[in-house]
C-alpha positions in Angstrom: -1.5 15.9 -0.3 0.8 17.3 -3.2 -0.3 16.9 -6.9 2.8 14.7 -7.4 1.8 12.6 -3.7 -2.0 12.2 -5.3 -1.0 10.6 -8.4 1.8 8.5 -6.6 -1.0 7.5 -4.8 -3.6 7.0 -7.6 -1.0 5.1 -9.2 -0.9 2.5 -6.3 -4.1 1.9 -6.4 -4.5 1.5 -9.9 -1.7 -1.5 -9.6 -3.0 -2.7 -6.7 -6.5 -3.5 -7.7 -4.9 -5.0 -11.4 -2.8 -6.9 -9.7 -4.9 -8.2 -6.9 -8.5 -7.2 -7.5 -9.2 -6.8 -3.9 -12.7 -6.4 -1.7 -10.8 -3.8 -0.4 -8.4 -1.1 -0.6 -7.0 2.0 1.3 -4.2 4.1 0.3 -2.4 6.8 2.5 0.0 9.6 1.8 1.7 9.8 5.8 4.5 11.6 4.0 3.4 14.9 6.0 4.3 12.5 8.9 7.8 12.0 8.2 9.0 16.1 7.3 12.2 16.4 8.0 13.6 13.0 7.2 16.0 12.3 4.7 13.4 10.1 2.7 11.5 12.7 2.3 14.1 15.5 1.1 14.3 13.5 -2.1 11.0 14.3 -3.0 10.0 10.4 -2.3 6.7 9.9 -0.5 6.0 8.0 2.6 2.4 5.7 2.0 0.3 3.1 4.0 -2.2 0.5 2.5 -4.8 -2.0 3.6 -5.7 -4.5 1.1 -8.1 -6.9 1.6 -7.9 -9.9 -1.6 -8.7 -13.5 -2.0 -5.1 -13.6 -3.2 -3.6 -13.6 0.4 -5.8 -16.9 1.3 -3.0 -19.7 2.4 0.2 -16.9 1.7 2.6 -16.2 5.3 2.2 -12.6 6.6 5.6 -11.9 4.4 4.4 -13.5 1.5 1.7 -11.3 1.6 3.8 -8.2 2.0 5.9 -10.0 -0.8 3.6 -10.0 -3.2 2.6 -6.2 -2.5 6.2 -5.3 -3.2 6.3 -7.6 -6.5 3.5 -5.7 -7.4 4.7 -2.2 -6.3 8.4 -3.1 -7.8 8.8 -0.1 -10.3 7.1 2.9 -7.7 9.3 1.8 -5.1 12.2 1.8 -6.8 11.4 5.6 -7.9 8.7 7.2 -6.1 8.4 5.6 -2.5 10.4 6.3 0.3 8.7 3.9 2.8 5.5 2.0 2.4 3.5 0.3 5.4 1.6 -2.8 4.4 -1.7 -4.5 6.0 -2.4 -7.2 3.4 -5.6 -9.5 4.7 -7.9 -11.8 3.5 -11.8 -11.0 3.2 -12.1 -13.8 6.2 -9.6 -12.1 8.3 -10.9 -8.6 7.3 -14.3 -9.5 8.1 -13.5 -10.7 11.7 -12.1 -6.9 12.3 -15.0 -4.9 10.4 -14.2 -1.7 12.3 -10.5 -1.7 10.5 -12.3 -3.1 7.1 -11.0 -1.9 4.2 
């Protein structure tokens, strides 16, 4: 991971667990994945994230990924190319502990 992918990704996190305090959180630069395409010529960086928070309880699947955005509004705009979201809640993350966050 670059220097510039590390704090893209630090700076995820950071907003992430502000914005959502979650039991759990995993951020991933996949950017390497993605060489070549034109997302990634710009400099923009490609990320995955599992979030587990008490914030998802009664939201859709979209409202979830939603709210993620919301929170995410200003890096996407700027510094993300492409961002894959899992977004569960601590029940739904604890019924799949080998994927827990």
């Amino acid at each position: 991971m670059t220097d510039r992918a590390a704090q893209r990704a630090l700076q995820i996190e950071q907003r992430l667990r502000q914005a959502l305090t979650p039991a759990g959180l995993v951020v991933l630069d996949e950017s390497h994945l993605h060489a070549g395409h034109a997302g990634a010529a710009d400099g923009r960086s490609h990320f995955a994230v599992d979030v587990v928070s008490p914030r998802f309880e009664g939201l859709t699947r979209l409202a979830r990924h939603r709210l993620v955005n919301e929170v995410l509004a200003e890096l996407l705009a700027h510094d993300i190319h492409a961002l894959s979201i899992k977004a569960r809640t601590p029940a739904e993350a604890g019924e799949n502990p080998s994927s827990h966050a």
